[in-house]
Structures are given as C-alpha cells and as structure tokens.
C-alpha positions in Angstrom: -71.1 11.3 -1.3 -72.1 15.3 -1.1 -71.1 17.9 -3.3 -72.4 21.2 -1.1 -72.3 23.9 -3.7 -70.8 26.3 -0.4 -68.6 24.5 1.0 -67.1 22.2 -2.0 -62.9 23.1 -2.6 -61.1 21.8 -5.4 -57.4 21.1 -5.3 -57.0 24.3 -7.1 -59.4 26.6 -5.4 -57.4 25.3 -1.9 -54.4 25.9 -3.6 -55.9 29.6 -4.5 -56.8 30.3 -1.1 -53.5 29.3 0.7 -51.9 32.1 -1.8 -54.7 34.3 -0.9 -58.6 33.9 1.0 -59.4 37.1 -1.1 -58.6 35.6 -4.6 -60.5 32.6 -3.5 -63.5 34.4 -2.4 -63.6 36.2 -5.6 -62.9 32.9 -7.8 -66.1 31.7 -6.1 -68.5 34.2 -6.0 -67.2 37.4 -8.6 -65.4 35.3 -11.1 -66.1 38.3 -13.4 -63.3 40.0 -11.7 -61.1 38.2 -13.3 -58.4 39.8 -16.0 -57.0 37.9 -18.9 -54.5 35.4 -18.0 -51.1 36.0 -19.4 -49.8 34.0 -22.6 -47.2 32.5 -21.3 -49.2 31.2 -18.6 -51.0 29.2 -21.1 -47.8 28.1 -22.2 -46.8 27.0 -19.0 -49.9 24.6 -18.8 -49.6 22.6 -22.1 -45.8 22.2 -21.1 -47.1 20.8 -17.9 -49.3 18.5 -20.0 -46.9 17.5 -22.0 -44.6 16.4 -18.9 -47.7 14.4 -17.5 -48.1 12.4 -20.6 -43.9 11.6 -20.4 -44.7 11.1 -16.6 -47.0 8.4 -17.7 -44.3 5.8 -19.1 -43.1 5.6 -16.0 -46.2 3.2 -15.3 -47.6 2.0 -18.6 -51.1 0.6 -19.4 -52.7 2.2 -16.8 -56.2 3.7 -17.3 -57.0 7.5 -17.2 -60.4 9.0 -15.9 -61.1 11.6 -18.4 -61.8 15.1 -16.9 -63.3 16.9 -20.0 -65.8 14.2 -20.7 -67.5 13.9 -17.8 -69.0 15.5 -14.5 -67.1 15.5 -11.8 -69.6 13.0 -10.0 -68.8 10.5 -13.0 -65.3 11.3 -12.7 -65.2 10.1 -9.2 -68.1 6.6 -10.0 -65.5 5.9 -12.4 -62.4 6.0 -10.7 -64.6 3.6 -7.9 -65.3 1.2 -10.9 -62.1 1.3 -12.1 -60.2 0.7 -8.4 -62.9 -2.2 -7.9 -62.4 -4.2 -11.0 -58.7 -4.3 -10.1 -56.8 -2.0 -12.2 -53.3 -1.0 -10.8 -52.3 2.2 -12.4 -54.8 5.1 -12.8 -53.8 8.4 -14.6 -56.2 11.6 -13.0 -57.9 9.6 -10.6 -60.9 11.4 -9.0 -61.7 11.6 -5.5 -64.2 13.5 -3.2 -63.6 13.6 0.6 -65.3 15.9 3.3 -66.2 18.0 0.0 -62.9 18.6 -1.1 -62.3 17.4 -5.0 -58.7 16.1 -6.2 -57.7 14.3 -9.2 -54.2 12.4 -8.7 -51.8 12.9 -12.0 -50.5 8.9 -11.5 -52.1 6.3 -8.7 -49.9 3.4 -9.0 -50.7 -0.2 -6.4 -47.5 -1.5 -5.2 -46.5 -3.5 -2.4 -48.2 -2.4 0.9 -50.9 -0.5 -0.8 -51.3 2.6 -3.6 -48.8 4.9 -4.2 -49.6 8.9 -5.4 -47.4 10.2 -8.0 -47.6 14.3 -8.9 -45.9 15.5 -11.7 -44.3 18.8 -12.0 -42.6 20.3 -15.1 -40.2 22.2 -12.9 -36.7 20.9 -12.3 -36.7 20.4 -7.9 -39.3 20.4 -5.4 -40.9 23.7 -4.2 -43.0 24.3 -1.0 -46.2 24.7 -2.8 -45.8 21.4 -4.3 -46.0 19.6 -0.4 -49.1 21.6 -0.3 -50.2 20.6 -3.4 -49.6 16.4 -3.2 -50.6 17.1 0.6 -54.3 18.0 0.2 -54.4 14.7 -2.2 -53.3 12.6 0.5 -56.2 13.9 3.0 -58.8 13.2 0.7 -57.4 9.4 -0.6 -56.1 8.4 2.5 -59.8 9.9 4.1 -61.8 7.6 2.0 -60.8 4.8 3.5 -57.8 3.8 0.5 -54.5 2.6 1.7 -51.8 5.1 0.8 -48.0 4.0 1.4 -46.0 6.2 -0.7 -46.4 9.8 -1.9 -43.9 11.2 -4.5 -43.1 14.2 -6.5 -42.1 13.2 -10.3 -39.9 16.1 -10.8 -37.7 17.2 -14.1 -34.2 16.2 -13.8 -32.0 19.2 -15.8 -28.7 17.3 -15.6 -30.8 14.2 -18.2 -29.3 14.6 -22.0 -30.7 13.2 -24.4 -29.6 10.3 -26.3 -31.6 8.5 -28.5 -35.3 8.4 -27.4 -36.1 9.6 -24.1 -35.3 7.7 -21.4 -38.0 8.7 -19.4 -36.4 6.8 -15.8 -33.5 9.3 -16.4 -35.7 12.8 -17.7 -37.8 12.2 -14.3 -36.3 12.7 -10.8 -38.4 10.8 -8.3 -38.9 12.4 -4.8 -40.4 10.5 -1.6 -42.3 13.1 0.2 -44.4 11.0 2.3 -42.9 11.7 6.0 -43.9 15.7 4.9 -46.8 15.1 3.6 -48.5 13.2 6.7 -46.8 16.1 9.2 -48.7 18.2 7.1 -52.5 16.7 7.8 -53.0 18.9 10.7 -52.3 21.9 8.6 -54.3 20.5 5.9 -57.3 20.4 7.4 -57.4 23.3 9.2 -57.1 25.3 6.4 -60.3 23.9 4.8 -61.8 24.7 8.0 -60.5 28.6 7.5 -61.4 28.9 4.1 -64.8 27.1 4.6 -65.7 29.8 7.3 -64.0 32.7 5.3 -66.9 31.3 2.2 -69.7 31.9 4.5 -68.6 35.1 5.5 -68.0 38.7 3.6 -65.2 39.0 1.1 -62.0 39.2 3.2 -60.4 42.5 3.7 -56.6 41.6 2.5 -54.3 44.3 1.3 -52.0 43.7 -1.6 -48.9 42.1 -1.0 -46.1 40.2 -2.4 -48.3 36.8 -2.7 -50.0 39.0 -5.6 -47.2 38.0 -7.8 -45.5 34.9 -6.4 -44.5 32.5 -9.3 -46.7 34.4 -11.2 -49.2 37.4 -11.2 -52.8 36.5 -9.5 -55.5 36.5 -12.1 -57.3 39.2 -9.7 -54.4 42.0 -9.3 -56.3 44.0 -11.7 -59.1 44.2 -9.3 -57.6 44.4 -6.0 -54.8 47.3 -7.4 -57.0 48.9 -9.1 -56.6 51.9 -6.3 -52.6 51.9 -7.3 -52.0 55.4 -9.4 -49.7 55.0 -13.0 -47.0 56.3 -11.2 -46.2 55.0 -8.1 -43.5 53.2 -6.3 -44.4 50.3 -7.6 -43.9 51.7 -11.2 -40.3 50.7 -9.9 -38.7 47.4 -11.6 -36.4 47.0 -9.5 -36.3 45.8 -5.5 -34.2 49.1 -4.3 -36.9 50.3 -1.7 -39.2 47.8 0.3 -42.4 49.1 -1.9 -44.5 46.9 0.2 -43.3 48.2 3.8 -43.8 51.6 2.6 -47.5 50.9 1.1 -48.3 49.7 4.3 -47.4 53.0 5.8 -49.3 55.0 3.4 -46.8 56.0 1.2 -47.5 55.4 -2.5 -46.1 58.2 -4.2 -43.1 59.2 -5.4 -43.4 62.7 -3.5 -44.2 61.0 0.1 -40.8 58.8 -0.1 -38.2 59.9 3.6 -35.6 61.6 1.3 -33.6 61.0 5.0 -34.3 57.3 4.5 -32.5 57.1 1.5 -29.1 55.8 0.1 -27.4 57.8 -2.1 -28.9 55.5 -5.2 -32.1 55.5 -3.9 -32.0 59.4 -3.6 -31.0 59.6 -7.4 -34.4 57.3 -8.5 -36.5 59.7 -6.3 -34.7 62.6 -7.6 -34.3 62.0 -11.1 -38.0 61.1 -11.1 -39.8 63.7 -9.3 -37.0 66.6 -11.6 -37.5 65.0 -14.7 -34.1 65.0 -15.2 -30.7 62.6 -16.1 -28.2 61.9 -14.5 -24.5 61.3 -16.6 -21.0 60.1 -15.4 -18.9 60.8 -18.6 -15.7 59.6 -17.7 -17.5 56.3 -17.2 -19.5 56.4 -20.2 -15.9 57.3 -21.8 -14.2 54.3 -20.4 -17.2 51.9 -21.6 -16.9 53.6 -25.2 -12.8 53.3 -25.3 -13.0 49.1 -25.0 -15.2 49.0 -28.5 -13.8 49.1 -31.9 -14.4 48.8 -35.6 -16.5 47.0 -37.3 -19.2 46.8 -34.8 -22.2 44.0 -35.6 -24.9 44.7 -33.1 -26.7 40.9 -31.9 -29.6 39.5 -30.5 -30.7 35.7 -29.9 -34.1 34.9 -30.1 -34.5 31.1 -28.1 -37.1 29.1 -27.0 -37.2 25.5 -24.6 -39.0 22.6 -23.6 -39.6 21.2 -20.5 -38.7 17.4 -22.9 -35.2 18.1 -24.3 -36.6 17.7 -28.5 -32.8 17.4 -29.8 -29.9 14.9 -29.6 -27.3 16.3 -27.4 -30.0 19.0 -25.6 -31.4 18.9 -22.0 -34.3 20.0 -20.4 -35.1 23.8 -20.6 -31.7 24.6 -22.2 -32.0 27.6 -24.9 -32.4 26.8 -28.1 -31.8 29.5 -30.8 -34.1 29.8 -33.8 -33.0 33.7 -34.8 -30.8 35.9 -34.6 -30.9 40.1 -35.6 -27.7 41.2 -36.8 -27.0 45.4 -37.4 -23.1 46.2 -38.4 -21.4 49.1 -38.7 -18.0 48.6 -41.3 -16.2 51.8 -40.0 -16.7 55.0 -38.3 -19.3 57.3 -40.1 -20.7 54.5 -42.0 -24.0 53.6 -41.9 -25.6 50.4 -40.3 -26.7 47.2 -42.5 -28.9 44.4 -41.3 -29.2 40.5 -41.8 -31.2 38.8 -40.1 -32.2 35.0 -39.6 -35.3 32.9 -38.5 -35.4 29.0 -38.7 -37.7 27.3 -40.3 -40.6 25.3 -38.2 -40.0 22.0 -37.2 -36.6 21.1 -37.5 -33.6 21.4 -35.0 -32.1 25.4 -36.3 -29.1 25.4 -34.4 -26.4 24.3 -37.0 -27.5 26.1 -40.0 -27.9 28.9 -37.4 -24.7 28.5 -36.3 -23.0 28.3 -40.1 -24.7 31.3 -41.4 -24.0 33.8 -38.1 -19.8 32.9 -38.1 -20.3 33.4 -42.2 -21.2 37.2 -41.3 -19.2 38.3 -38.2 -15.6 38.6 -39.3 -13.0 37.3 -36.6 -11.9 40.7 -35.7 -15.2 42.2 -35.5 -16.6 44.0 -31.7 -20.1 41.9 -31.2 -22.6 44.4 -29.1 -25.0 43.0 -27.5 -27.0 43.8 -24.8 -27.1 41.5 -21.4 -24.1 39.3 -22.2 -24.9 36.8 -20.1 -27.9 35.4 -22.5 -26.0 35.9 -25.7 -22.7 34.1 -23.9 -24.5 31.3 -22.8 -26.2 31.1 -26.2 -22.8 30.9 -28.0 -21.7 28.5 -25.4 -24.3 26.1 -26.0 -23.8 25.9 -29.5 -19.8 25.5 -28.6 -20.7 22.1 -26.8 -23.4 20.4 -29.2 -20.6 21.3 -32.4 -17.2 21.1 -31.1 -15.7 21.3 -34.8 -16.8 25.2 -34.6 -15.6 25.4 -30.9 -12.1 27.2 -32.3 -14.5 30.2 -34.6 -16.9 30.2 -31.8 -14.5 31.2 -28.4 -13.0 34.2 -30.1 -16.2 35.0 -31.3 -17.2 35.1 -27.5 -14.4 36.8 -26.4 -14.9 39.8 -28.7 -18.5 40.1 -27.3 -19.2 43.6 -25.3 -22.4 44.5 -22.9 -24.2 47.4 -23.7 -26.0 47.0 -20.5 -22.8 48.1 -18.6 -23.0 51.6 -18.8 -27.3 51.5 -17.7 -26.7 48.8 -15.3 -23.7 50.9 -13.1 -26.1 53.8 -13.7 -23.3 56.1 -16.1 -26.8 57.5 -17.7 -30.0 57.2 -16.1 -32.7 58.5 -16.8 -35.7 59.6 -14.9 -38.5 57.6 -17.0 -35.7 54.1 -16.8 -37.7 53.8 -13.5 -35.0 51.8 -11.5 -34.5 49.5 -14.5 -31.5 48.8 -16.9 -33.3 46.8 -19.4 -33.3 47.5 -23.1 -37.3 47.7 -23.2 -36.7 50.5 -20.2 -34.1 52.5 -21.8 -34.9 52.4 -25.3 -38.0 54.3 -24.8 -36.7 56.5 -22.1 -33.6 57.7 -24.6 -35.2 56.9 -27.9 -38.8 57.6 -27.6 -39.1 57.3 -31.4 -38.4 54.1 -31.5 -41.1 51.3 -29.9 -42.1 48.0 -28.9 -45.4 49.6 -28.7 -47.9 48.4 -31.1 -45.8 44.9 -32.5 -47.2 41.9 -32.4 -44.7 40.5 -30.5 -43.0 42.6 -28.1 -40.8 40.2 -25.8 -38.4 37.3 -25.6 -41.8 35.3 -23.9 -43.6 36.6 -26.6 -41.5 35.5 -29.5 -40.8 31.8 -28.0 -44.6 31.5 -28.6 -45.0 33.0 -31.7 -42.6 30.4 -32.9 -44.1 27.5 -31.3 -47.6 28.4 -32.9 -45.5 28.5 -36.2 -44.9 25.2 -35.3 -47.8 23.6 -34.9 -49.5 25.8 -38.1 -50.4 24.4 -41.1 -51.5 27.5 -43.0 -49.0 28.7 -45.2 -50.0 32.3 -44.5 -50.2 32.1 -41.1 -46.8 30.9 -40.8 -45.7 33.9 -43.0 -46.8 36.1 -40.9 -45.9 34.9 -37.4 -42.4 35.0 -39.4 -42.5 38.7 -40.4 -43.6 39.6 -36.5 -40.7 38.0 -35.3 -38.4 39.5 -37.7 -39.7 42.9 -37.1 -39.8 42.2 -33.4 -35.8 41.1 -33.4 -34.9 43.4 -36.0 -36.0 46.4 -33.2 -33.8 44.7 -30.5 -30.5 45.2 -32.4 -31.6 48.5 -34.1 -32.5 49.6 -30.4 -28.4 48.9 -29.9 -27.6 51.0 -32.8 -29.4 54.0 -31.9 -28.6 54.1 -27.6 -24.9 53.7 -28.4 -25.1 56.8 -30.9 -26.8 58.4 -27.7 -23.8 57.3 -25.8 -21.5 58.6 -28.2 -22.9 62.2 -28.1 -22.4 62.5 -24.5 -18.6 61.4 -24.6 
C-alpha cells in the first residue's frame, strides 16, 4: 500500500473537486485561503452524525474503525484485521485503493458477498450522493473485496414516531448498485483529471453557480474577492441571469441592457441606480382595508431534527420553542409586548400552545410576516392537540401577511435589492432599527442558540443564550410594528 503525498484523494477532496478543480487545488496546496465555515454548517454535520449512529441499529454489534484515534494507515491495518478475523458488520471501514482514501459509514457481509451502506440525513437521494457511494465502490470493489449490494440509507419524512424509534421505519433503504457500477468509468477518469490538474498550476475557473450549490464553498471569499459591494449579485433574488451577464463583463449596476429588460427588471435597475422608491397606493390601500382592530403582531421561532425527538413528530417537522407577540388594542394606542421561550430540554409545544391562545383574543387580526411559516406552525400544533383544533383554525383564519404588499412590489425600495424579506426591508424603510450587532440575527441562528441551550449546563450561560433570543425575536415582531406604520403613512 502507497500513500503518495501528490497524488493521494480522499473521498472528500474527490468530492471537492467534482464541485470545483479550483477549490480542490486550493484545499491542497493554500488551505490558508480558506474563510470560516458557516454555523449552520456545523450543524448540519453533528445532525449527520447523529443519523449515522441511528443508521447503525439497522446492523447491530458491528465493529467501528475509529477515525480520530488513529492514522489513516492504522485505520486501513485495522479494518484488514478486523475483515480477516471474520467480523460481519463494520461501521467507517477504511480503505486505500490506487491512492484514493474512503471510509464506508456501514459494511455489512450478506449472502453473495459485502454489502456498502451510506447514510445521509436528507430525506431522498440526490445526484451527488451516486458520486459519493460511487467512488467507495472503486476503491472496495478495487482491492480485490466482493461487493454485491450498494445502498443509500436515506431519511424517510412520512415515519412518525411512536414510542421509541423504529429505526427500519425512520430509514428508507435505496439499492443503487446498477448506478453505481455505470458510474466506474466516470469514476476513474475523474481521479485521472484531478490527479493531472494537482501536478499542474492552480486552475483558471471563473465563479459560477457550483460556488453556492447546497451550500457556499469554503473558498468564495477568495475567488470573489474581485466582486465590488454593489453589484448584480448584491441581488437576492433570481430576476436577471447574474451569471450570464458576469460572463459578459457586466458586473455593475450601470452596465445592465436597460433594452434587455422587463418592466420589473427595469424598476430594480432603476430604483437602484436613482436612489429612489417606488409606491402603488391604491394597492397599499387595498392591503391596509383587509386589517382590523386589535392587531397582535407574531413570530415563531422553530427548530428540527433530522430524528423526530417527540411522540406524534416526524423528521425535520418545525417545532416551536418561542414566539414574539406586539399588540395594538385600538387605533392610536400604543403597542405592548409578551413574549415566550421554552425551557431546555423538554417538548414546548403545548404549554406554547396554552399560553399564545391565552393572549390573542378570538376576534383579534394576527400580522405576521411570510404566512406560510406561521400557518404551517399553527397547523402542526392543530394535528399533535386536536382538543385545541376548534381555538386554533379561527386563530389561522384571522392571520394576515405583511409580506404582501413587498412581495407584489406596492413599495420598493431601492436598497430592498430585489428582495421582499423582513431582514431586506426593515433596514431599507427603518434604518433605525437593526439586526446589526445581535447575537443572534436569524431563524438559523436562533435554532442553534437554542440547541446549545440545550446541551448547557451553566446556569449563566443558559441565561444568556435566553435573553439573545428574546431580543432577537422581540425585533422581528417590533420590525412588523414599525413597516406597517410606514405603510399607513403612505395610504
């Protein structure tokens, strides 16, 4: 066995360089490069962990090869030993062929020879994924080890749980093995590529949309760096192809084809370049005509697992933990707040639930912003506690979207930037107000503020992750208050 420094791949840096050649160039040789990786990102790989450890009770007692203990050279002796002594289940099992290092999440013997199992926390099979449980297959099936089966151990979102978890019914079980072997060819051509593209001069690839697929490359920093403030990409929104324009040069907001342009399209530009706004009264007026007295402003603050952690819940469904809650009595008056954040470690959603339909009175207009997340909130809560199903469908038929009026573009303004979200308009209509500066300053944000509450033992600590996200959510439904006064003044 050889481990040549140059031309050694891992799973991931293959992976890497099927996104991009440059990004794996740069892992391997300027890893200083790099920018911080997100959060949420983190987040995203202890859920997957978690998921691999369920994934495991699908074939118990079987041995793992520990990864942070050893070299990978002793990773891959012991996963020999371990094969030769007879063992029939193997959990990370390491193997190195023609230089390229994989560990496989289960390796299960079954009739006809050893079948691979990859686990993903996501809930159906993507195309990466064949890419990813294909490049395990060339390297077990090249050292000479009977492979008969190669699966994808997937999340299955339709499981509720009942009791403990069931783990043959939280786990849908995909046979990829037909795709995986028409893949070889393609397999191992890209080593070859990426082996030649290592012995060469950093590849000269422009930015593109593989920058940001699934998530943003750890090198975008770097390789954008040449991208001014403002630019077309400071757009949110997909209403120009940013990327086809780019590639003819065109960056700024100046050099955009006015002649190319929809009338939408123009207004952006426009509306940008002038500084100015652009209002449709009457439509602003028929939003404000549909809301009444009292008015309670809400916001849902929810997090999920990838392992459903309550009786009744599925995979990835939202869980509230908090809620903000700014009312107005009548016209003139001025707004109160209540507010409400669970305490860690225990399922919030019925004293949640108890305490929100105590403060909204039956008749009362419920503003909230993006109806579809508060909705399917309210929903949720309707189906795990049916004996508050006849408080809870009023409840959602007396909701109104504030969004309305930003998404059909009744105000826009130019600093919005395409976008109709509250963290784009706030600042754009009420620069006085913030998420600037907060500890936690998003929905993503919050989820794992809470989850660190959760796992925190210091009473302090706990404290103040609490006051962050009651500052955080608090802003959210004050934000309502203040953009509908705006609205109000341009009736």
């Amino acid at each position: 066995m050889t481990l040549d420094k140059n031309a050694f791949l891992s799973k991931s840096l293959f992976l890497r360089g099927l996104r991009c050649y440059k990004s794996l160039y740069l892992h391997k040789y300027q890893p200083e490069l790099r920018g911080e990786v997100p959060e949420f990102q983190n987040s995203l790989l202890e859920s997957g962990m978690d998921v691999g450890m369920y994934a495991r009770k699908l074939f118990p007692d079987g041995i793992e090869i520990p990864f942070d203990e050893m070299s990978i050279a002793e990773q891959i002796d012991k996963t020999k030993k371990t094969i030769d002594v007879g063992a029939t289940t193997l959990y990370e099992a390491a193997f190195n062929y023609d230089d390229v290092f994989i560990k496989a999440d289960i390796l299960h013997k079954g009739k006809g020879g050893w079948k691979i199992y990859e686990v993903k926390s996501s809930t159906s099979v993507k195309d990466y994924h064949l890419e990813d449980i294909a490049v395990q297959y060339y390297v077990i099936k090249g050292i000479g080890l009977p492979v008969s089966k190669v699966c994808l151990a997937h999340i299955n979102n339709q499981y509720v749980r009942n009791g403990e978890i069931e783990v043959d019914e939280l786990f849908a079980i995909v046979d990829l093995t037909d795709s995986v072997i028409e893949k070889q060819d393609f397999i191992k051509d890209e080593i070859e590529k990426m082996r030649d593209i290592l012995k060469d001069s950093m590849p000269d690839i422009e930015i593109g949309k593989h920058c940001s697929e699934h998530y943003d490359c750890d090198f975008k920093g770097h390789c954008w760096k040449h991208i001014p403030e403002n630019s077309i990409f400071s757009i949110e929104s997909n209403w120009i192809d940013k990327f086809s324009y780019y590639r003819q040069g065109i960056v700024h907001f100046e050099d955009l084809p006015m002649d190319k342009l929809n009338n939408k399209q123009r207004m952006y530009v426009e509306a940008f370049l002038e500084k100015k706004d652009f209002v449709e009264r009457e439509e602003i007026e028929n939003f404000l005509s549909a809301l009444w007295y009292p008015m309670y402003f809400l916001d849902f603050e929810t997090f999920y697992t990838s392992i459903p952690l309550y009786e009744g819940t599925r995979p990835y469904q939202q869980i509230p933990f908090q809620y903000s809650l700014h009312y107005i009595e009548n016209k003139g008056a001025n707004p109160k707040h209540s507010e409400y954040v669970a305490a860690p470690n225990c399922d919030p959603r019925k004293e949640l639930l108890e305490k929100l339909l105590a403060e909204i009175p039956t008749n009362a207009c419920v503003i909230v912003y993006n109806q579809t997340f508060e909705k399917g909130v309210l929903k949720g809560l309707a189906e795990a506690f049916p004996a508050y199903a006849d408080w809870i469908v009023p409840f959602i038929e007396n909701i109104r979207d504030l969004m309305v009026p930003f998404r059909r573009k009744a105000l826009y303004h130019w600093q919005m930037y395409g976008s109709h979200s509250i963290k784009a308009v706030l600042p754009a209509l009420i620069p006085e107000l913030s998420y600037e500066g907060l500890e936690i300053a998003d929905g993503g944000m919050a989820m794992d503020a809470y989850f660190h509450m959760c796992r925190s033992k210091d009473p302090d600590e706990i404290e103040k992750i609490r006051t962050s996200l009651l500052e955080y959510c608090r802003l959210d439904t004050l934000a309502m208050v203040r953009i509908l006064e705006r609205l109000y003044k341009l009736k």
